[in-house]
C-alpha positions in Angstrom: -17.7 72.7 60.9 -20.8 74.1 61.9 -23.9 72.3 59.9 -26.6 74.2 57.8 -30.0 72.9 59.5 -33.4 73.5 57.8 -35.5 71.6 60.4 -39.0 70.3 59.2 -37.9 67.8 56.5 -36.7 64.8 58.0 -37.4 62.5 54.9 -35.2 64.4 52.2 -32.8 62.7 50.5 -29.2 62.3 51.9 -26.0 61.0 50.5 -22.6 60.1 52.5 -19.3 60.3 51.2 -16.3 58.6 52.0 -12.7 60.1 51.3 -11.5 57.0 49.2 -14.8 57.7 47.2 -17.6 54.6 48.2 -21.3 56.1 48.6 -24.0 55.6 51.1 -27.3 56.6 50.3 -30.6 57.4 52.3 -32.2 59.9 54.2 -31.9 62.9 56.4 -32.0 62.0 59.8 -32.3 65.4 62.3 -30.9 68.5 60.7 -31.1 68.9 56.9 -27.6 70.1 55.1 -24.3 69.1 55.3 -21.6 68.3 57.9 -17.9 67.4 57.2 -15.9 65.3 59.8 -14.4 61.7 60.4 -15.8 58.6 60.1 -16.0 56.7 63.0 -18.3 53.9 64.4 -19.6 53.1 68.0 -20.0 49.6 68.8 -22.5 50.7 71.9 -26.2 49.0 72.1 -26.9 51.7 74.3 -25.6 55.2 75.8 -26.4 56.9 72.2 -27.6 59.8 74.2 -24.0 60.2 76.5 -22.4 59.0 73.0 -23.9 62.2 71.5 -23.0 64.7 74.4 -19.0 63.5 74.6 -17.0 66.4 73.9 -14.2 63.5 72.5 -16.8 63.3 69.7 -15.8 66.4 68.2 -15.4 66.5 64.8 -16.7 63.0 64.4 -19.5 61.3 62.0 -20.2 58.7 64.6 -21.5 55.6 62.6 -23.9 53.2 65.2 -23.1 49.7 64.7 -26.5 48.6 66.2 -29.4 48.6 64.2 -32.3 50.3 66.1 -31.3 54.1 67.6 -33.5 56.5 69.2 -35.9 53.5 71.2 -36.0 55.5 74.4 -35.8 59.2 73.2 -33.7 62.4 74.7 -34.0 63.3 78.5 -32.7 66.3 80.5 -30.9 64.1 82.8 -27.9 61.8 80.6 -26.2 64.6 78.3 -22.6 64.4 79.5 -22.1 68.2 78.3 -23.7 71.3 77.4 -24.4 70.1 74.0 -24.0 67.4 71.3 -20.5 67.7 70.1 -20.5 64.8 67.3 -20.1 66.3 63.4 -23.0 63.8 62.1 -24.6 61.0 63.0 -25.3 58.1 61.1 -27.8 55.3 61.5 -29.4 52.2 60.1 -33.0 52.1 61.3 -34.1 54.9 63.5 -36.9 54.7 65.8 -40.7 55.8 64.7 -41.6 56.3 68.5 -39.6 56.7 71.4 -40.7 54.7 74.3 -39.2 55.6 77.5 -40.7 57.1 80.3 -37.7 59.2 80.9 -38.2 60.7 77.5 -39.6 64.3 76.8 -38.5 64.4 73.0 -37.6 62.3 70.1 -33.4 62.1 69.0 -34.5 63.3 65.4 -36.2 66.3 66.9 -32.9 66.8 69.4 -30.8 66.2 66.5 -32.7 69.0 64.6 -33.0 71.2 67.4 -29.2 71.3 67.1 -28.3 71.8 64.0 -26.4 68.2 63.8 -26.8 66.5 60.2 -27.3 63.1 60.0 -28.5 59.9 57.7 -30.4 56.7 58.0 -31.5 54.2 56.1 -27.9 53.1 55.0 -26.4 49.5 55.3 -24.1 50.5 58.6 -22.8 46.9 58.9 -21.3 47.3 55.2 -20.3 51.0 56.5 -18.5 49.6 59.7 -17.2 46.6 57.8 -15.4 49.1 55.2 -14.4 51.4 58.2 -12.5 48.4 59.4 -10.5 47.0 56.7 -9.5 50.4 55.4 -9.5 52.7 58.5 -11.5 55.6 59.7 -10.8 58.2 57.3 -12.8 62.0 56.4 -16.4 61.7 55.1 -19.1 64.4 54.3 -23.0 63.8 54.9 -24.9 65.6 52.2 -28.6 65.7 52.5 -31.2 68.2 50.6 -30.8 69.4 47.0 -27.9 69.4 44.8 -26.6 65.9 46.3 -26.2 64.3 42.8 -22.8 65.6 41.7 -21.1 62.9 43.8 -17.7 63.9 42.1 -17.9 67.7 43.8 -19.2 66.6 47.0 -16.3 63.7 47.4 -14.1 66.9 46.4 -15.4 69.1 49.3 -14.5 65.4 51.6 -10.7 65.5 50.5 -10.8 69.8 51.0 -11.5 69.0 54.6 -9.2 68.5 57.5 -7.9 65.1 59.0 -7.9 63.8 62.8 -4.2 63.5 62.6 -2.6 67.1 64.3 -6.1 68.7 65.2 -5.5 70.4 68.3 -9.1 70.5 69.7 -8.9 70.1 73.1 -9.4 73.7 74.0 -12.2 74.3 71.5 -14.7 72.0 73.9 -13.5 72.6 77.4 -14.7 75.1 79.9 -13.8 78.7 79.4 -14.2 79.7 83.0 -13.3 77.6 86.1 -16.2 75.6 88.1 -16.4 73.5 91.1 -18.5 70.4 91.5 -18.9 70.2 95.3 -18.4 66.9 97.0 -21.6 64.8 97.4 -21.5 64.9 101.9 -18.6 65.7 103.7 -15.8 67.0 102.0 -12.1 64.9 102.1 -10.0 66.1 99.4 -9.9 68.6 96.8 -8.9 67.9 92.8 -8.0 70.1 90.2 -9.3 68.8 87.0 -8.0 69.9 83.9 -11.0 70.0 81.5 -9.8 68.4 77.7 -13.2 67.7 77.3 -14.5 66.4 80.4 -17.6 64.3 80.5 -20.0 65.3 83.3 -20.0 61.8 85.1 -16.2 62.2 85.6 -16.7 64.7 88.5 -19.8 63.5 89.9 -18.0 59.8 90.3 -15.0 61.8 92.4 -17.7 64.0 93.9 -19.8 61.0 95.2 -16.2 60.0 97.4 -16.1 63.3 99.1 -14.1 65.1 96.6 -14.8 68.5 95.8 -13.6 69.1 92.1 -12.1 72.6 90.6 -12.3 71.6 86.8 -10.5 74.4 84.8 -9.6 74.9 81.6 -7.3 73.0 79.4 -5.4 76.4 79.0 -4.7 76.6 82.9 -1.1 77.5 84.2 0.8 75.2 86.8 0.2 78.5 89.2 -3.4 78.1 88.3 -4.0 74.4 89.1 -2.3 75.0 92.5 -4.0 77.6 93.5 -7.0 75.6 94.2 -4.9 74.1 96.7 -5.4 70.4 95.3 -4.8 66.8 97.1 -5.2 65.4 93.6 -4.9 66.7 89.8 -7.0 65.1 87.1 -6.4 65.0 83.5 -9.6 64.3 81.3 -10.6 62.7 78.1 -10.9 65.5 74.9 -10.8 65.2 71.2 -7.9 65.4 68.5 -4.2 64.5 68.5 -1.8 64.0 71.6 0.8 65.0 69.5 -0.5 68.8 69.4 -1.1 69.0 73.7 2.0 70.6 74.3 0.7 72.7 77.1 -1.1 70.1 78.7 2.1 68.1 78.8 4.1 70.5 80.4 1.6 70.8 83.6 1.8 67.4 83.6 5.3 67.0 84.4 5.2 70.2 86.6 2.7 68.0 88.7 4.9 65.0 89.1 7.6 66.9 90.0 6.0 68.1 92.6 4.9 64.4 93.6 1.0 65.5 93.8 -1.0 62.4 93.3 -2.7 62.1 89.1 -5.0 60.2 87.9 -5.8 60.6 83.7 -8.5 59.1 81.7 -8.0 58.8 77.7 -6.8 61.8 77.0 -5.4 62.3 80.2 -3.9 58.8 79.5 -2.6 59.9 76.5 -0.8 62.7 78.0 0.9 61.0 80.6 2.3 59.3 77.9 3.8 61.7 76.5 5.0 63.3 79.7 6.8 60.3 80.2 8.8 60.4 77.1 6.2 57.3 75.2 5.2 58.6 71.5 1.9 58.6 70.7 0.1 57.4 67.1 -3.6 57.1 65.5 -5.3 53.5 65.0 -6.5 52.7 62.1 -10.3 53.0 63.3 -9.8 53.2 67.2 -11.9 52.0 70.3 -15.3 53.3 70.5 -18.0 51.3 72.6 -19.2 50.3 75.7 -18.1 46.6 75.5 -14.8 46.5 75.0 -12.5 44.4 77.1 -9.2 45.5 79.1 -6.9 43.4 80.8 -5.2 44.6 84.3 -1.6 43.0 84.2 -1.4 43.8 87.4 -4.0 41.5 88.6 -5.6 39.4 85.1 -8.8 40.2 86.1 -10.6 41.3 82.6 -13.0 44.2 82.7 -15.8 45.2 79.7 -15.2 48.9 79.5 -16.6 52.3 77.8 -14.0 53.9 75.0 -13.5 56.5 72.8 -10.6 56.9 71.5 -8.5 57.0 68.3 -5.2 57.6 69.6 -2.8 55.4 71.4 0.3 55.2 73.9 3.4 53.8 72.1 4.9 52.1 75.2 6.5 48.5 75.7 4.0 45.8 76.9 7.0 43.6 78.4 9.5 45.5 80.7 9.5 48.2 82.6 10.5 51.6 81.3 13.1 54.3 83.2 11.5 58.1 82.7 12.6 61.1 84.1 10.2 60.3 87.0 11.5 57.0 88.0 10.2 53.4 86.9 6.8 53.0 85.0 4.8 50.8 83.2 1.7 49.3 81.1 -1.1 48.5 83.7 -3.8 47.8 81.3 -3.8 46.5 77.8 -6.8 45.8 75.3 -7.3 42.4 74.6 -8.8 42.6 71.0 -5.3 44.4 69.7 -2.8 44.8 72.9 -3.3 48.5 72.7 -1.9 50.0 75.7 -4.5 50.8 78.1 -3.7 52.2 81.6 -0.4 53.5 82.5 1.2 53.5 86.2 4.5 55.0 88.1 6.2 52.9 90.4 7.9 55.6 92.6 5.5 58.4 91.7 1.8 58.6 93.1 0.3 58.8 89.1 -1.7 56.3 87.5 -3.7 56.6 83.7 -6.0 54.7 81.7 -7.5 55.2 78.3 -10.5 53.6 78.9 -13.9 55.5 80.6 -14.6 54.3 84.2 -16.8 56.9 84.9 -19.2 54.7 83.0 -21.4 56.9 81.0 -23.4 55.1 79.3 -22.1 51.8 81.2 -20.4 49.0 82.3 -19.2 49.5 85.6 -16.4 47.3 86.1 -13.9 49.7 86.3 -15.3 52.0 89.0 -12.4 50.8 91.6 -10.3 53.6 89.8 -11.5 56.3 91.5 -11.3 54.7 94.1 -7.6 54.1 93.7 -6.8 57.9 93.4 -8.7 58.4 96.3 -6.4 55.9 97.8 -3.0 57.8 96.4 -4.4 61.0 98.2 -4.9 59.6 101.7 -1.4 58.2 101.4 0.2 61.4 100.5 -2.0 62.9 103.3 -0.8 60.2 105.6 
């Protein structure tokens, strides 16, 4: 929903509700009104600003697990969108000053300036801790007058709509087509279906010569090959799997026409489903910069960027037949053997659920790109 803001009074009181009924209370923290979403919490000690600006975030109350938010400010330079997309925003002790050279205004004031309702001053270690034993579930940040009547406002939580079956997809992606033009000489050209595409995503392909026509998540089959693609890329987004039929069918259009795919998160998600896997919501989900992914493929372990509360249902211990030949798990999360990365055998068409385009951080998946670049230049071959 879209937040009341009343800018200007950053120190009134604010209360958060839970669905199952526990209270938080504090103070406003950016806009001043209320916000309705689900509660989720970010284990990131940085990347609050790309956190922020991830259309995947949609809908959210992103909880921050570490203490101290808003040290460096907001620049012009890290949003990963057009906007901040998160539902609220919820911290323990924000900063008094920003101190970044990078910085031309405080996250309060950016906060404010955008209408997004948020509280600090709350225990979020208790907050995460309860988010963890009994799952990420609807909450409502109140902040203002008429916040004492904890009854109605845990009434106006339960009135509100859950994660599971949100088709949201489409309400974040691009409404027109763009291209991000490849970074020297062009070599290939991708069609990116945009689910909720971060920024970084294209400037990462970009920076290998690729020249990337993102469209959006409503584009045809005829649509995606019309921009005569080497490549076809399916991005992160928000909501349910289990609503993306459209998405799903260009998906198996494009690998039955054997076009080289790469998906992230979403995109990961998808494949998934294209392959005949079943889908299902974690109890609180992945969302961080530091969580760590096994490739089977290899056992090297990588600390990688998520956000997701969604997951693949496939088998971790065989290889599965699909209607597009042999595939399997590539990648699987070490904390809970989630599956994480996805891979045909006799298809050029590879996923993961993780973000190696790395915004905010680490690096150490990178190689991905890398490895679609390497499933075009066969194909070409």
């Amino acid at each position: 929903m879209t937040p009341a803001a009343v800018p200007g009074r950053a120190k009134a009181p604010a209360v958060l509700v839970l669905e199952d009924g526990r209270t938080f209370r504090g103070r406003a923290y950016g806009a001043v009104g209320q916000t309705l979403g689900e509660a989720v919490f970010s284990t990131g000690m940085t990347g609050y600003q790309e956190t922020l600006t991830d259309p995947s975030y949609h809908r959210q109350v992103v909880v921050m697990t570490a203490p101290h938010v808003g040290n460096t400010g907001v620049n012009d330079e890290d949003p990963e969108s057009r906007r901040v997309w998160v539902a609220g925003y919820v911290v323990r002790d924000p900063a008094r000053v920003p101190s970044n050279w990078r910085s031309v205004r405080s996250l309060d004031e950016e906060l404010t300036a955008q209408g997004v309702v948020g509280i600090c001053g709350v225990d979020t270690r208790a907050l995460t801790r309860h988010l963890r034993e009994r799952g990420a579930m609807r909450v409502g940040i109140f902040s203002g007058d008429a916040i004492d009547d904890e009854a109605a406002l845990l009434a106006r939580v339960r009135q509100a709509p859950p994660m599971a079956g949100a088709d949201l997809c489409a309400e974040v992606a691009t409404s027109e087509p763009y291209v991000v033009p490849a970074i020297g000489p062009r070599r290939f050209t991708v069609a990116a279906v945009d689910l909720g595409i971060k920024g970084m995503t294209p400037h990462r392909m970009a920076e290998r010569g690729i020249e990337v026509h993102v469209l959006p998540a409503t584009a045809t089959v005829e649509e995606v090959y019309a921009a005569g693609p080497d490549g076809v890329f399916f991005s992160n987004g928000p909501g349910d799997p289990a609503t993306a039929d459209h998405p799903v069918a260009v998906m198996r259009a494009v690998l039955e026409r054997g076009t080289p795919l790469f998906g992230i998160c979403f995109g990961n998600q998808i494949l998934g489903r294209a392959l005949g896997f079943g889908t299902y919501k974690l109890k609180y989900g992945h969302r961080g910069i530091n969580q760590p992914v096994k490739d089977l493929a290899t056992g090297k372990v990588e600390v990688t960027a998520h956000n997701h509360g969604f997951a693949v249902d496939a088998p971790l211990d065989r290889i599965s037949d699909t209607p597009y030949g042999r595939a399997e798990v590539s990648h699987v999360c070490l904390n809970d053997n989630v599956v994480e990365g996805l891979r045909l055998l006799d298809r050029p068409a590879f996923s993961v659920q993780y973000h190696p385009e790395a915004a905010a951080g680490p690096h150490d998946a990178a190689y991905l790109f890398d490895r679609f670049v390497s499933l075009m230049e066969d194909r070409r071959a």
